[in-house]
C-alpha distance (Angstrom), angle and dihedral (degrees) to the residues before:
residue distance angle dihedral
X1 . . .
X2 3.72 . .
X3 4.03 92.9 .
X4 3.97 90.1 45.4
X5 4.25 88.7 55.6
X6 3.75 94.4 45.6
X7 3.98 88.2 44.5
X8 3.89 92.0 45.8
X9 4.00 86.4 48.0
X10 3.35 95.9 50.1
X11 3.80 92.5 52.5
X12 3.78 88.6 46.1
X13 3.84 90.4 50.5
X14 3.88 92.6 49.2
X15 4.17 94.8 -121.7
X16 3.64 85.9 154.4
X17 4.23 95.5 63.5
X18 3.32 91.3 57.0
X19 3.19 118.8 33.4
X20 4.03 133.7 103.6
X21 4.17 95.1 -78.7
X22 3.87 88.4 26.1
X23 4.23 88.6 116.0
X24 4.73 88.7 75.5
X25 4.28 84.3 47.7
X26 3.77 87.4 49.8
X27 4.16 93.2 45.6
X28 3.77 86.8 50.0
X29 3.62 98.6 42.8
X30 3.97 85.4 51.3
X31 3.89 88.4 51.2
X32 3.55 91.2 48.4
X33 3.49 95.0 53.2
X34 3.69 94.8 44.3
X35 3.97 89.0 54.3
X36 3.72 86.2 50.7
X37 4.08 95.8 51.9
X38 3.93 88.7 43.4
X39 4.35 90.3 48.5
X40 3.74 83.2 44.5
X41 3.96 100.3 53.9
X42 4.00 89.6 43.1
X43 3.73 98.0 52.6
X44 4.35 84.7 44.4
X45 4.06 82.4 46.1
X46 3.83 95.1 43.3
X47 4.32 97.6 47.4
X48 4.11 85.6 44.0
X49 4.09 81.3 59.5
X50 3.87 95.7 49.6
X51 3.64 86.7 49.2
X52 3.66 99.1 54.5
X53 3.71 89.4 38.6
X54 3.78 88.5 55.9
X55 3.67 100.6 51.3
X56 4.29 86.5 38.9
X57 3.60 81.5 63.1
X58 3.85 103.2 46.2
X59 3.27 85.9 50.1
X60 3.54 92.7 57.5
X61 3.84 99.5 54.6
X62 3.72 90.9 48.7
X63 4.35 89.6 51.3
X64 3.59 73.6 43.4
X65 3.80 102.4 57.0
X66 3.76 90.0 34.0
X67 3.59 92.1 55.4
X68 3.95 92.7 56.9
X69 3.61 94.2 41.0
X70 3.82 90.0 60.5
X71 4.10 96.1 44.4
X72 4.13 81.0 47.8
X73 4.20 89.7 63.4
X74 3.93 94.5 26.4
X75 4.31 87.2 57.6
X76 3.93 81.6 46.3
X77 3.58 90.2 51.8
X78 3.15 91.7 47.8
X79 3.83 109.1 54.1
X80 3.94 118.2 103.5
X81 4.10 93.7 -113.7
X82 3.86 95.8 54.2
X83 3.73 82.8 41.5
X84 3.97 91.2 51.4
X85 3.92 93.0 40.9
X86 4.17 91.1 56.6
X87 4.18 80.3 46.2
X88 3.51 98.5 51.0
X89 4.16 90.9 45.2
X90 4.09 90.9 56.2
X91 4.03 83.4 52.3
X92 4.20 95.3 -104.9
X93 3.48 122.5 132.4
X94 3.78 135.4 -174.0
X95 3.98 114.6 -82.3
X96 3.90 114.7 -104.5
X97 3.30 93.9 -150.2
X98 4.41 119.5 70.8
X99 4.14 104.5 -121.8
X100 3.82 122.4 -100.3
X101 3.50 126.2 -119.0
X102 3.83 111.3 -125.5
X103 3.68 110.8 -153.7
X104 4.02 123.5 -158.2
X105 3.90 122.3 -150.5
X106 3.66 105.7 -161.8
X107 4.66 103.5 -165.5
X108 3.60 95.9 -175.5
């Protein structure tokens, strides 16, 4: 118990930085730290990503919904009774009579 205080106290006390062979602890501790500072910055880098990637994607769905909304009312547009309704408002109404085909004979 004695040995495991004094070791403990040491550590506490930093013998180990400056000691005799205290230049390999301080290459270490410098390699340590720079694996530290590197983990740090990619796990920053990384929850920046899932950020962007989240907003990306709500933007997406609401392109998404937009999109469908506006190919909803253009297909409404587009059917032959809304079409007729606008007509018959300006005053036009389908032709009675079925269109002739007009046929040209070029004699060159």
């Amino acid at each position: 118990m004695l040995k495991v205080k004094k070791s403990l106290y040491e550590l506490l006390k930093g013998g180990f930085l400056i000691d005799e062979s205290s230049f390999k602890n301080w290459r270490m501790m410098f390699f340590i730290v720079a694996l530290l500072l590197i983990m740090i910055s990619s796990a920053h880098s990384t929850d920046k990503k899932v950020i962007e990637i989240s907003k990306l994607n709500k933007q997406k769905r609401e392109l998404r919904a937009e999109y469908i909304d506006t190919q909803t009312t253009l297909m409404r547009m587009k059917m032959e009774s809304s079409i007729r309704q606008k007509a018959k408002k300006m005053g036009l109404q389908p032709s009675k009579n079925p269109p002739k085909r007009i046929k040209i004979i070029n004699n060159e």
